[in-house]
ZAKE-763307 format. One record per residue (C-alpha): residue in one letter; chain; x, y, z. Coordinates in steps of 0.5 Angstrom, whole numbers, plus 500, padded with zeros to 3 digits. Example, Ala and Ser with C-alpha at 12.3 -4.5 7.8 and 13.67 -1.06 7.14 Angstrom:
% ZAKE-763307
+-----+-------+-----+-----+-----+
! res ! chain !   X !   Y !   Z !
+-----+-------+-----+-----+-----+
!   a !     A ! 525 ! 491 ! 516 !
!   s !     A ! 527 ! 498 ! 514 !
+-----+-------+-----+-----+-----+
% end
This chain:
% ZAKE-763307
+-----+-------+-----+-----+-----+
! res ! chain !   X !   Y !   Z !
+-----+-------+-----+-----+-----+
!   x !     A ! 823 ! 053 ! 456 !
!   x !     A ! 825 ! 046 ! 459 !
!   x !     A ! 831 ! 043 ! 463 !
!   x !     A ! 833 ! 037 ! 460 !
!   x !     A ! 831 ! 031 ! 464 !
!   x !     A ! 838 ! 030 ! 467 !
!   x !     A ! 838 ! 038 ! 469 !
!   x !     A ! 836 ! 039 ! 476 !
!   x !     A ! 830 ! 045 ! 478 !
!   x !     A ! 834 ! 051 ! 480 !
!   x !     A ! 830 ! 051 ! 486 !
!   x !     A ! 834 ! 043 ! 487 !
!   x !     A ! 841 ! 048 ! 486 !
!   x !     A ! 838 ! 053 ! 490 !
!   x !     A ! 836 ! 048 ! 496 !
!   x !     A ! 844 ! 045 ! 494 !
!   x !     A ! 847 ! 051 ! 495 !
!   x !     A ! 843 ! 053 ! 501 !
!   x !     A ! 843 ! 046 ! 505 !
!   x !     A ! 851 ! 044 ! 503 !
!   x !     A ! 855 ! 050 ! 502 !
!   x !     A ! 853 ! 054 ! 508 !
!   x !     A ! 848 ! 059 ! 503 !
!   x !     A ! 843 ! 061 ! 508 !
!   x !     A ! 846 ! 068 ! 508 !
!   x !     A ! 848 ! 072 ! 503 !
!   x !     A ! 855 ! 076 ! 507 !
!   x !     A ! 856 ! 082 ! 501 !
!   x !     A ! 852 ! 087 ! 501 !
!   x !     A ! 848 ! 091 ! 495 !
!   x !     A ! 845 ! 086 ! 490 !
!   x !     A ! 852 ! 087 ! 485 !
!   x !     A ! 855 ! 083 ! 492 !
!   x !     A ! 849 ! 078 ! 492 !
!   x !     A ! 850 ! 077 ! 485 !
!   x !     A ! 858 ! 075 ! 486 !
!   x !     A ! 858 ! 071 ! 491 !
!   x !     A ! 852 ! 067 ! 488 !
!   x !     A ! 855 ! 066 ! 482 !
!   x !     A ! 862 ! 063 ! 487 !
!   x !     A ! 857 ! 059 ! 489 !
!   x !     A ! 855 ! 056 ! 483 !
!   x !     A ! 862 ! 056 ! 481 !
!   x !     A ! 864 ! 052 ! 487 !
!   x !     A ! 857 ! 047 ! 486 !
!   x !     A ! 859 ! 046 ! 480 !
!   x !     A ! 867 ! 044 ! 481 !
!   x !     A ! 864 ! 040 ! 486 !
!   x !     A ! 860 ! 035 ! 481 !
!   x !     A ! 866 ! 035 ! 475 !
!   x !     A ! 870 ! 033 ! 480 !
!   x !     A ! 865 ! 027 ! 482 !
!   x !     A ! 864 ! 026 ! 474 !
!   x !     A ! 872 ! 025 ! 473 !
!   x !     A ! 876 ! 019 ! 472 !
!   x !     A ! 880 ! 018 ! 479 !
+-----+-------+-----+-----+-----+
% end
């Protein structure tokens, strides 16, 4: 399946998380813990790019 072509790679989002949101490490143990605190991020990654994309 292809990404559309304004759709990033999801290794360009994982390297977003990592680089700007401070995700080197995940804090929550066990893998339903990294899968929360991934999906946060993600939620966080894309409040972030609706907010650029709204009218001020």
């Amino acid at each position: 399946m292809r990404a559309g072509a304004g759709a990033p790679a999801v290794s360009d989002v994982s390297a977003d998380l990592k680089r700007h949101l401070g995700l080197k490490r995940l804090r929550l143990r066990g893998l339903s813990g990294a899968k929360e605190e991934f999906l946060l991020a993600e939620t966080a990654q894309n409040l972030k790019r609706l907010a650029k994309l709204a009218p001020a």
